[in-house]
C-alpha positions in Angstrom: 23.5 1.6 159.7 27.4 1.0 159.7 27.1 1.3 155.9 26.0 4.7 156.1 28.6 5.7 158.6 30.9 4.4 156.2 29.8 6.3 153.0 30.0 9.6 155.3 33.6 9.1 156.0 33.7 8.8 152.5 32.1 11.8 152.0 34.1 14.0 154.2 37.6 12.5 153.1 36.1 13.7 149.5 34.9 17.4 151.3 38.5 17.8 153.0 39.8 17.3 149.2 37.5 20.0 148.0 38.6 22.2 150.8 42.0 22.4 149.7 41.1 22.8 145.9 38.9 25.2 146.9 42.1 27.0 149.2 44.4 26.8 145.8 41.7 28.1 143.6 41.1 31.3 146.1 45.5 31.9 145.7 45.7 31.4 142.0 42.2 34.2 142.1 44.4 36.5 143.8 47.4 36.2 141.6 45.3 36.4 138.9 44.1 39.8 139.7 48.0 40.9 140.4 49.0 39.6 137.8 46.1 41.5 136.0 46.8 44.8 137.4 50.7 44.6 136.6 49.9 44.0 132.8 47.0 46.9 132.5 50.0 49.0 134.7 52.3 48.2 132.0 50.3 48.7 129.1 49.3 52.3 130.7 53.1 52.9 130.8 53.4 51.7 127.3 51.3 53.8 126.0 52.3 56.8 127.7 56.2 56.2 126.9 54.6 55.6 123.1 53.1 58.8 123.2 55.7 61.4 124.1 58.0 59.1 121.5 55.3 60.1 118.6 55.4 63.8 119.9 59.3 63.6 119.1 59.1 61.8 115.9 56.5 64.4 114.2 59.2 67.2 115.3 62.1 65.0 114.1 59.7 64.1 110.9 60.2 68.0 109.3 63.5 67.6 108.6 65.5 65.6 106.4 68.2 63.9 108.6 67.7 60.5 109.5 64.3 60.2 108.2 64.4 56.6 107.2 65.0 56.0 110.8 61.9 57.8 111.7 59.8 56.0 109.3 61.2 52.8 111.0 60.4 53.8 114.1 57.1 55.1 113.3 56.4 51.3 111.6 57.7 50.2 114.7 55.2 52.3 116.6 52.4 51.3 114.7 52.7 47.4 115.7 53.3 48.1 119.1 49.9 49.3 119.7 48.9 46.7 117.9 50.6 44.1 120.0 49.1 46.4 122.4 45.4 45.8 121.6 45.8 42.3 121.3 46.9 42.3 124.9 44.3 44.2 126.2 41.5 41.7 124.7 42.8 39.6 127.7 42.4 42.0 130.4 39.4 42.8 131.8 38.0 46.5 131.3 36.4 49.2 133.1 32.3 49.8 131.7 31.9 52.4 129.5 29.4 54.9 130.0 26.1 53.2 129.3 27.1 49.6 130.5 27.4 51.8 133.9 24.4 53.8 134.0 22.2 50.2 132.8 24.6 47.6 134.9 26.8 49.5 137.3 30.2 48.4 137.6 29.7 44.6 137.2 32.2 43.3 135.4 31.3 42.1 131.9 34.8 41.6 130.4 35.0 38.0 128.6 38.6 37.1 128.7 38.3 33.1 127.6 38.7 33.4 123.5 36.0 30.5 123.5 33.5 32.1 126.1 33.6 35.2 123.7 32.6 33.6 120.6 29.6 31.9 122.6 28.6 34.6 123.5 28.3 36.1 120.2 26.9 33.1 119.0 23.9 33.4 121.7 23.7 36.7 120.7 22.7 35.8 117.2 20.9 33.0 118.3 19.3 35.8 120.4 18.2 38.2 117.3 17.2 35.0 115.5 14.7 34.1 117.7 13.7 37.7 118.6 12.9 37.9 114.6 10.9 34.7 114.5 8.9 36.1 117.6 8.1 39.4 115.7 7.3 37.8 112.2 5.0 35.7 113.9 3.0 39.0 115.9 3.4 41.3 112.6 1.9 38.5 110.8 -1.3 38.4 113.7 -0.9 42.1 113.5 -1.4 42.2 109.6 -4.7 39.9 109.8 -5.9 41.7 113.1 -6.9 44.9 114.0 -6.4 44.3 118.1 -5.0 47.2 119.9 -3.4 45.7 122.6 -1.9 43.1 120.4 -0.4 46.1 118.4 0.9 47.7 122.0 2.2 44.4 122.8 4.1 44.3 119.5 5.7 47.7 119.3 6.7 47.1 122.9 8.5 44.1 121.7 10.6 46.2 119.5 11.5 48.6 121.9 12.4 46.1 124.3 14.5 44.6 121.6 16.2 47.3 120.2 17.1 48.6 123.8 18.3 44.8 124.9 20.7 44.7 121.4 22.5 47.9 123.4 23.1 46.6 126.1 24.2 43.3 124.6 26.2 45.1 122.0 27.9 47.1 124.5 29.0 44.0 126.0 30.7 43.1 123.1 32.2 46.1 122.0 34.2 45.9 125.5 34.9 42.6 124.7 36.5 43.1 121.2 33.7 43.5 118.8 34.5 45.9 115.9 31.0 46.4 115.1 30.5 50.0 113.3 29.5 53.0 115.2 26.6 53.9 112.7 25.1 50.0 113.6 25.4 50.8 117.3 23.7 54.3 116.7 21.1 52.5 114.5 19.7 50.5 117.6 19.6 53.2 120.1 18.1 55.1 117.2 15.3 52.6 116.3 14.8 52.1 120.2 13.7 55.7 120.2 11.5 55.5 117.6 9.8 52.5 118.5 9.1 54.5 121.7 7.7 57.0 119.7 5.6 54.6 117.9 4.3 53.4 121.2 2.9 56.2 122.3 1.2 57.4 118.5 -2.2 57.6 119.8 -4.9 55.3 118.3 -6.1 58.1 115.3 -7.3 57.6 111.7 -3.3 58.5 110.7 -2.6 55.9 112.8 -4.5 53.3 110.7 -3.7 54.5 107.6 0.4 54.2 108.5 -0.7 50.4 110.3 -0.1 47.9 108.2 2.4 49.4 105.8 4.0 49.2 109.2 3.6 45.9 109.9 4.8 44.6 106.5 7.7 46.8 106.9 8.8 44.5 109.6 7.6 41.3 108.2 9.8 42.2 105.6 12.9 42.9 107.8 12.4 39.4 109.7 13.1 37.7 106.6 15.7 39.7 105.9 17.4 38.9 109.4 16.8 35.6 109.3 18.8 35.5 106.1 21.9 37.4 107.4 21.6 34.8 110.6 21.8 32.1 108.1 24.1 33.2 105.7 26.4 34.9 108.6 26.5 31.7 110.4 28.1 29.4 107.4 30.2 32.6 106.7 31.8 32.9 110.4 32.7 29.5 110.8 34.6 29.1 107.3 36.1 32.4 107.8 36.6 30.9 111.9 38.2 28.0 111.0 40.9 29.8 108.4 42.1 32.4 110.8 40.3 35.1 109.1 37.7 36.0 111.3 37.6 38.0 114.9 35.5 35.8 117.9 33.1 39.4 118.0 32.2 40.1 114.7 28.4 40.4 114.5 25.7 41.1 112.3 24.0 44.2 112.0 21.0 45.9 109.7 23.1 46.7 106.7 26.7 45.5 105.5 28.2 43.1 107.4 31.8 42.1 107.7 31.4 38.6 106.6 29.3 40.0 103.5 31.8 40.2 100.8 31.9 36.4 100.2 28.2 36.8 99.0 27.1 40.2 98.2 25.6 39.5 94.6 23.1 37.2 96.7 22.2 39.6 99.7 22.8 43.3 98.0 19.0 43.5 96.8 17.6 42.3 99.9 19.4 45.0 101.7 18.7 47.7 99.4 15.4 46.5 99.0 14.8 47.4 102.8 16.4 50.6 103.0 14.1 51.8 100.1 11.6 50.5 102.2 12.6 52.5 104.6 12.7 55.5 102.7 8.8 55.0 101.4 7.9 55.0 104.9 9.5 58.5 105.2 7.7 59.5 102.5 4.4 58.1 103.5 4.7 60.0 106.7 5.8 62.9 105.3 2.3 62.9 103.3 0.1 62.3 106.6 2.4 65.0 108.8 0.4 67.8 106.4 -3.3 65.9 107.3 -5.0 68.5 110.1 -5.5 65.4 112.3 -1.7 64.6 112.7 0.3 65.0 115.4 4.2 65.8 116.5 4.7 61.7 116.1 4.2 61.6 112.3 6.9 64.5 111.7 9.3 63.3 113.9 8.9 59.8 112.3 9.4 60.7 109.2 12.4 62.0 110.3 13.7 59.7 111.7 13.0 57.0 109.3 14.5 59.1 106.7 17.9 59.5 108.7 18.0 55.4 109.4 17.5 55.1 105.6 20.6 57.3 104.6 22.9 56.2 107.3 22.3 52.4 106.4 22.6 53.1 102.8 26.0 55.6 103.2 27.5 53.4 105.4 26.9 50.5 103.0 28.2 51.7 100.2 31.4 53.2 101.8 32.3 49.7 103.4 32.1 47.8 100.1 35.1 49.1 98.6 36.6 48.0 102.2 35.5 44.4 101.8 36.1 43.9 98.5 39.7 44.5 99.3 39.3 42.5 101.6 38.0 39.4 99.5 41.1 39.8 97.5 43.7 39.5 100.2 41.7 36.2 101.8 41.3 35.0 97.8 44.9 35.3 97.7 46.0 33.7 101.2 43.6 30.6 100.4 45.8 30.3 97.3 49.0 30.5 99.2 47.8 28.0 102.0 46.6 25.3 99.0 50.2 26.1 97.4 51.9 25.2 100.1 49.7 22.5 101.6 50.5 21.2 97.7 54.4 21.7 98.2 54.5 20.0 101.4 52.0 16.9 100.2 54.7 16.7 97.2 57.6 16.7 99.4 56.5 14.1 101.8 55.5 11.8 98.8 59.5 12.8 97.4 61.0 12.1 100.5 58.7 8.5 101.3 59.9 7.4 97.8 63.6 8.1 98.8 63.2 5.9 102.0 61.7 3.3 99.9 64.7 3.2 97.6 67.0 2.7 100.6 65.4 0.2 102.0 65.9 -2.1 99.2 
């Protein structure tokens, strides 16, 4: 019994410990916050000060006098708010406008630079899985007419689509440079697969089914070799100091793409012009008596997704392939002077060498 006395002691010598961890954690929490609030105060004041300085510059601008000056200052400008951004990405941020109406104001900022790139890596590891899960139902879908197995299916997708906003949201307070279009796109397709939900069980219907179904079959694959490719991509691109902790992938061109495009440019195209034919399969059944306001507005809307994933393709390649040049060229300059300083070492071991004897 005196053993057991003994091991409480124990035990409460180790609790008063914790108490007073616990006591320095809760004042280094407060100064946290302070110290968070001065920096966003600062920034604010930054910014402003910045602002009426760029009113004054465009005025001073017109005229000739001193206008190298201006252009200095306007560099100068320039990288502020640049230093600027990069300090925000440590402060945490107010919601924006959907993150409130779906969480309230919880906060969601990620301020740790290795908590943010988790949780961009669970978010692939997220879609991933989300794709194997719907290649395996289209598949079962595609073999078997079952209408609550098809119910169960589109709601899948629309509780996909609409958990990608959220999650993408998340990130884009945290950092993520992700496209507008690719953040349209899921809101977009959560729409649609709404609409799909609700297409009542006709003969149009049925004759739009399966197309359907291989339609996203198709995609699956297609996702599952961004998530692949992406991964590899990220973590070369990671470990060379080329690559933000947010970027993502997303239906279309991504920001990691360049290093491959030869390899995933017919895959990708290959979908959109999938996407198209299903426009223009609905477009045929919207003039069938039977049809209803579903197969129009479909149509519709898979004829938008399919132009706004091919535009913004093709506009970001010229981007990227800038892009691959500039990282070409500093992996040339890092090799060089990795090179250089291997040769001097070698230079300077050989000169020790000669002293020595």
């Amino acid at each position: 019994m005196l053993e057991e006395f003994d091991e409480w002691d124990e035990l409460t010598a180790d609790f008063k410990e914790l108490e007073v961890a616990n006591r320095a954690y809760l004042k280094h929490l407060e100064e946290l916050s302070s110290h968070q609030k001065k920096c966003q105060e600062h920034i604010k004041h930054q910014r402003y000060r910045i602002g009426i300085l760029s009113k004054s510059l465009v005025k001073r601008s017109k005229s000739e006098e001193h206008l190298e000056k201006v252009q200095e200052l306007q560099n100068n400008i320039l990288n502020r708010k640049a230093q600027l951004y990069e300090l925000e990405q440590t402060l945490p941020k107010e919601n924006g406008l959907y993150l409130k109406i779906i969480l309230g104001n919880v906060n969601v900022s990620i301020l740790n630079k290795e908590d943010k790139f988790k949780y961009k890596d669970e978010y692939e590891k997220f879609k991933l899985i989300l794709s194997g899960i719907g290649f395996l139902m289209a598949i079962v879908n595609y073999c078997v007419r079952f209408r609550a197995l098809e119910l169960s299916y589109i709601f899948l997708l629309v509780w996909y689509y609409c958990t990608l906003t959220i999650r993408e949201s998340i990130l884009k307070l945290n950092g993520s440079r992700i496209k507008g279009w690719w953040r349209f796109h899921h809101f977009f397709s959560t729409a649609a697969a709404g609409i799909l939900l609700i297409w009542p069980d006709n003969e149009l219907w049925l004759l739009f089914r399966n197309q359907f179904v291989l339609f996203n079959i198709y995609l699956s694959f297609v996702q599952y070799l961004q998530f692949r490719y992406q991964r590899g991509a990220l973590y070369r691109l990671k470990a060379l100091g080329e690559r933000h902790n947010m970027d993502i992938t997303i239906e279309g061109f991504h920001s990691w793409m360049w290093r491959g495009l030869s390899f995933l440019y017919p895959f990708l195209f290959a979908g959109y012009i999938f996407t198209l034919y299903n426009a223009y399969t609905l477009y045929k059944l919207s003039f069938f008596p039977s049809a209803t306001w579903h197969v129009p507005v479909l149509c519709a809307m898979f004829f938008i997704l399919f132009l706004g994933n091919t535009l913004t393709t093709i506009m970001v390649i010229p981007i990227k392939l800038h892009e691959k040049m500039k990282l070409q060229y500093r992996v040339m300059s890092q090799r060089l002077s990795t090179q250089l300083l291997h040769n001097t070492r070698e230079a300077d071991e050989r000169q020790e060498i000669h002293k020595e004897d």
